[in-house]
N, C-alpha and C positions, 0 to 999 in steps of 0.2 A: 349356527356356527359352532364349531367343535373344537376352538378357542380353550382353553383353561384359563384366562384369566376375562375371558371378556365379561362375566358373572359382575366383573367391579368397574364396567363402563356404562354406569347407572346413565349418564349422560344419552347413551342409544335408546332412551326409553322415554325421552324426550324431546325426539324432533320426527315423530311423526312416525308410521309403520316402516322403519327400515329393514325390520325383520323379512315383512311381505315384499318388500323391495327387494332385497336380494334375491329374492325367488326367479327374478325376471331379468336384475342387471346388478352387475356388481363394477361398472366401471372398463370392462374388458374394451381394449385400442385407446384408450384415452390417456393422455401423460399430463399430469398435475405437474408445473413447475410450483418449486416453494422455495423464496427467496427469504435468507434469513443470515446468521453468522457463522453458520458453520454445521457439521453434520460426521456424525459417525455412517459412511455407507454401506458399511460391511453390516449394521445390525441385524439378526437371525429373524425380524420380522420385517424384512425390506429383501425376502427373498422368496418368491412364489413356490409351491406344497413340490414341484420339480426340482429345486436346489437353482433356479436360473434366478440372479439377482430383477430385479424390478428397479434400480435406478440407473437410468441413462448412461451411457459412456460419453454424452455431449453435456454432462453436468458439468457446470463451471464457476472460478471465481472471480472478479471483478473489485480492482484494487484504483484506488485514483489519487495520482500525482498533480498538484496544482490544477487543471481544467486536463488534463489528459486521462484517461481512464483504463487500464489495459485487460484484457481478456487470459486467460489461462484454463485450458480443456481439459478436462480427464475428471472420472471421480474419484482420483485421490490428489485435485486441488484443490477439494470442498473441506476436507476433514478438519474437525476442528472438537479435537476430542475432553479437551477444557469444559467444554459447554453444550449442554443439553437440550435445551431451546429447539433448535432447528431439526433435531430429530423426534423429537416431543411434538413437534408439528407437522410434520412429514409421516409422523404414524396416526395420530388423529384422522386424517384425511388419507392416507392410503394402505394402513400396516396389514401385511398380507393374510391372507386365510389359508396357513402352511405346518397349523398345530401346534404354535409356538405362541404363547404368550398372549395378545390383543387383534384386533381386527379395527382395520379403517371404513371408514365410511364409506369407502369407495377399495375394497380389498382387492380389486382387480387391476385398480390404475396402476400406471407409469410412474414411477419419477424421474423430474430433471431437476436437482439439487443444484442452488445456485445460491453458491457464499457471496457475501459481500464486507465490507470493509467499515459499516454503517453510513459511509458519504453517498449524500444523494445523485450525485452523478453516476455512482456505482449502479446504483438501484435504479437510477432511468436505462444505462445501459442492459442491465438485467432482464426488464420489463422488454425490449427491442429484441435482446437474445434470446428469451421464452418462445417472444411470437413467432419468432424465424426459424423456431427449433422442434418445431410439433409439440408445441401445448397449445391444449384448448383450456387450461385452469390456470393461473395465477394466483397465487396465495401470498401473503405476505404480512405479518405478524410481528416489524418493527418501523419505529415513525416517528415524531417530533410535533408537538403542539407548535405553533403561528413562530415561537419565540425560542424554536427548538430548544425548549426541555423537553425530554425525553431521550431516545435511544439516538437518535441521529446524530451525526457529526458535521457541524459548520464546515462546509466547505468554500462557503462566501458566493452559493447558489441562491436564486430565488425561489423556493419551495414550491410554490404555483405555476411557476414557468419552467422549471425543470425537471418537473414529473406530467403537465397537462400535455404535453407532446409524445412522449413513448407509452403514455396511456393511451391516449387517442389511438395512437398507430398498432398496437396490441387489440384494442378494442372493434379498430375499423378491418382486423385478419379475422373475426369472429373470436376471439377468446377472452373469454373472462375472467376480468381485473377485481379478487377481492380483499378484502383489508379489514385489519383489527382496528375494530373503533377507537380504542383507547382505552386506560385505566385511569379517566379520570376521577372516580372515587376516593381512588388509592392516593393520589400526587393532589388533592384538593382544587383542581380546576374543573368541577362539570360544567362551567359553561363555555369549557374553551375549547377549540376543535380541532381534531388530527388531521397531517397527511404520512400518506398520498390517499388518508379513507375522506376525504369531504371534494376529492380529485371529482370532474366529470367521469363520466362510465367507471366510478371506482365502487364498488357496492361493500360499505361499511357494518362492518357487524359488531353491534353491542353484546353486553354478556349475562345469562342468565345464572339464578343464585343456584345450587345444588339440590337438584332434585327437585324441581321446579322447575314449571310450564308456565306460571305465571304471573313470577318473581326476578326483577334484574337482581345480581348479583352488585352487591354493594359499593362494590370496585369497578365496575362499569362506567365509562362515559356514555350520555345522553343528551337527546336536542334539544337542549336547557338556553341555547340561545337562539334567535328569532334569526338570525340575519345565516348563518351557518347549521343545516342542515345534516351532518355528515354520518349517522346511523341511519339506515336503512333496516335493516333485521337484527333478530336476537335471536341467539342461539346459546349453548350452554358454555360454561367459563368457569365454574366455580366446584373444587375437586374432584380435580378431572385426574385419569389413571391411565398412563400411557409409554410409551418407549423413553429411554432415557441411556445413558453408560458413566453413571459417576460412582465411586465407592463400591466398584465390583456391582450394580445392579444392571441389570436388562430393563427394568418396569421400576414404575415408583406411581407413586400417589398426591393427590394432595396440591396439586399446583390449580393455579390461580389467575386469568387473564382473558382479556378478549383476544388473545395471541391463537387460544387456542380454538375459540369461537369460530372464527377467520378460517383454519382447517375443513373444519367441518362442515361447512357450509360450502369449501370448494371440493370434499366428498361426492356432496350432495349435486354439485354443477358436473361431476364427470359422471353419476351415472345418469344423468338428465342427457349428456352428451351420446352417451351409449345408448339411450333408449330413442332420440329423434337427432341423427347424426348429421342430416342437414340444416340443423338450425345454428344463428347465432350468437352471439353474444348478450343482442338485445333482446334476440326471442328469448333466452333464458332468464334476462332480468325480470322480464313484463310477468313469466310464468312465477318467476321466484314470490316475487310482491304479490303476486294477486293468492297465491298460496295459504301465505302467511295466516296467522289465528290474531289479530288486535290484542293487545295487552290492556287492559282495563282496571286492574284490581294490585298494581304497581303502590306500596306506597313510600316508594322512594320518589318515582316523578309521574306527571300526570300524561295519559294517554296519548295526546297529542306532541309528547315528547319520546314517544318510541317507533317511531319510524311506522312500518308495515305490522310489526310485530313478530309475532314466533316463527318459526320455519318449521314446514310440513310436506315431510317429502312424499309421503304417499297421494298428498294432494298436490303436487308439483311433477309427479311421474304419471299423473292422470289414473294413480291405482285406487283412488279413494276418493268420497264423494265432499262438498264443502255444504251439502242441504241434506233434505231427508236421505235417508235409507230405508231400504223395504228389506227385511232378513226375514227369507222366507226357509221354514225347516218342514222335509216331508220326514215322517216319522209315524208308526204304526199306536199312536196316539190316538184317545177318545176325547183328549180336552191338552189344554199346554198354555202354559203362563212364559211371560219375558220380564227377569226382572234388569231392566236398565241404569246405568250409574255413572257418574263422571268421577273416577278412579282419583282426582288431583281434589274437587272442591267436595266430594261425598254427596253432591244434589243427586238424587233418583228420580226417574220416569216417575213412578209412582210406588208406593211401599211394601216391604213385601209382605207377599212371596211375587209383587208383581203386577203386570200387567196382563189380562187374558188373549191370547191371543186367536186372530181372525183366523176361522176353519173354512176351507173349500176343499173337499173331498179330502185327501188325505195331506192339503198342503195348510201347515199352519204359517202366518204374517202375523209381522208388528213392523209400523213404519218408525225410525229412531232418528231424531237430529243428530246430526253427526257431530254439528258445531258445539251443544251441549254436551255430547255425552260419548264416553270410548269404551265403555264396558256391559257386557251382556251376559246374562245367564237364561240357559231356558230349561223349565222344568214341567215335567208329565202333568204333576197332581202340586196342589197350592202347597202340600205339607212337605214337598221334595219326593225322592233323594234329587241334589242336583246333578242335572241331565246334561248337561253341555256347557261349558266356564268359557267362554270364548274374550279375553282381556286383551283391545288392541289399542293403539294409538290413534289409527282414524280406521275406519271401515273399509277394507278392499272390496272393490265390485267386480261382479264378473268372475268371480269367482266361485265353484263349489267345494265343498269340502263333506269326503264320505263319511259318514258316520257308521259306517257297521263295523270298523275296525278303530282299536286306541290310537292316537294320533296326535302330535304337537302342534298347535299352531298358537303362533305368537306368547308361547314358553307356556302355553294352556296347553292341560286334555283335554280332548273333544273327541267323539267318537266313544265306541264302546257298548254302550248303552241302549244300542238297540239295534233290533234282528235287520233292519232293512232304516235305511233314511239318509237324507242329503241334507247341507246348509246352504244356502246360496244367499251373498248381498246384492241387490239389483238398485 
């Protein structure tokens, strides 16, 4: 991406090879609704590298009177220029790749921006308007623990019963309903649980700490009680750098929340959407979960209090392996070493300069767990120079990559270094 600021969205470097993902989908036909308080839509990264805006003209707000709730269309009924939030979330999850500023997880998708009023009638109406409206993403980054503290406004609804119905109905059109777990850190209730994130088909996302794969973020709610389940995944939450319009800025830094966790993660569902268009809802939760990397090494809560765990989109786009790899390099070599490393914990394959690796005719292997380990280097001779730096997040397979020319891959040189040779991960 050729982004100028994406350099400070450390966060993309922690959910898995999005780099390699964008190679193959960036979200193109997919519309992310993201339901929040309000939204600048005119922002210069909510307009595709053609000058055509990318949020919907069926964007809407949703205001509710005593039990009635009304509807109001255009995108200049969302705008709500006070507050940054819903555009802070709306570029997480989709801010264009137009040379301007950030890139979303999903730099190709749609928006359908949809203000609300905090009342949960609004927000069930919302969820109804999404599905009706061509989204296959739901996002949604404000909520109220059991006894609404938090962001919601009583409206003398049942919380359980006036979100389990337009979920369902959103969820049974195939589109997926995701939600910020919570800040229960921050507000001193981790064992209490949000909605509409502990809703059926609502997939809850907790938050990780900064720059860290496998560390929640402090301020994160977790399944701290037995009877309420309502994290499912973790994804990053903790300064995070993204769209904003307060104080004359475009970008800002520094914010904080499973608000924006919830984004990201509905990224990651539109280019899953773009890459197997017939699938649903459910097919994308079962991919999403079985994805996931376990958190283990938490010591804020113990394992069995983090849902599925990390999100891995290279292993959820089917670009990347969840067991061995075999990284096989043909190169005009007499001998060649792999030194392997896990880039977050510093464990190595073995020390270097490495491991030797297997020769057949001019093809050198070494097989790498992928679950351990995300970074590789491969060198000629034990003493270097080093030959190829290849540092990703999980392994793409199926892939080759030339070597007889310098080359980026995964913000590594590779290539260069020699007259004749290929990479491939099988």
């Amino acid at each position: 991406m050729g982004e100028p600021m994406v350099g400070r969205q450390y966060y993309l470097n922690h959910i898995g090879d999005v780099y390699g993902a964008w190679q193959k989908y960036r979200g193109r036909g997919i519309t992310i609704a993201v339901i929040d308080v309000g939204f600048n839509p005119d922002h210069e990264d909510f307009f595709y590298a053609d000058g055509t805006s990318k949020v919907s003209d069926k964007s809407a707000s949703f205001v509710t009177t005593g039990t009635k709730t009304s509807t109001l269309i255009g995108k200049d009924k969302v705008v709500n220029m006070g507050e940054s939030h819903g555009t802070f979330c709306a570029g997480v999850a989709a801010a264009a790749a137009n040379g301007k500023g950030v890139t979303g997880v999903a730099p190709e998708a749609g928006l359908l921006l949809l203000k609300t009023d905090l009342k949960p009638r609004s927000i069930a109406q919302a969820f109804r308007y999404a599905a009706d409206n061509g989204a296959r993403v739901i996002t949604i980054s404000i909520g109220s623990y059991y006894t609404y503290g938090g962001d919601l406004i009583d409206d003398g609804s049942d919380l359980g019963t006036v979100f389990n119905a337009p979920v369902k109905y959103a969820y049974d059109k195939g589109v997926a309903v995701i939600s910020a777990g919570g800040n229960g850190g921050l507000d001193g209730m981790p064992t209490e649980y949000t909605f509409p994130g502990c809703v059926d088909h609502v997939i809850g996302v907790g938050g990780l700490a900064a720059n860290s794969s496998t560390e929640i973020w402090t301020g994160s709610s977790y399944n701290s009680s037995s009877k309420f389940q309502s994290i499912d995944v973790f994804a990053p939450a903790d300064m995070m750098y993204g769209c904003c319009h307060y104080d004359g800025k475009k970008y800002d830094g520094g914010w904080n929340g499973t608000s924006f966790a919830s984004p990201t993660v509905a990224g990651m569902a539109a280019l899953y959407f773009e890459a197997f268009p017939t699938k649903k809802a459910a097919d994308f939760e079962k991919a999403l979960f079985g994805s996931c990397h376990k958190i283990t090494t938490s010591s804020i809560a113990t394992a069995d209090q983090l849902g599925y765990g990390r999100v891995d989109v290279g292993k959820l786009l089917s670009l990347s392996s969840s067991g061995n790899v075999t990284a096989k390099i043909k190169a005009n070599w007499s001998s060649g070493y792999a030194y392997v490393w896990n880039s977050v914990t510093g464990n190595s394959l073995s020390a270097w300069p490495g491991k030797a690796l297997t020769k057949s005719g001019s093809v050198f292997s070494v097989t790498i767990d992928s679950g351990k380990y995300d970074s590789v280097i491969f060198t000629q001779t034990k003493d270097g120079p080093q030959t190829v730096d290849l540092s990703v997040n999980s392994f793409l397979t199926g892939k080759t990559l030339d070597l007889t020319s310098a080359a980026k891959e995964c913000n590594a040189l590779v290539g260069a270094y020699n007259a004749n040779g290929s990479l491939t991960f099988v």
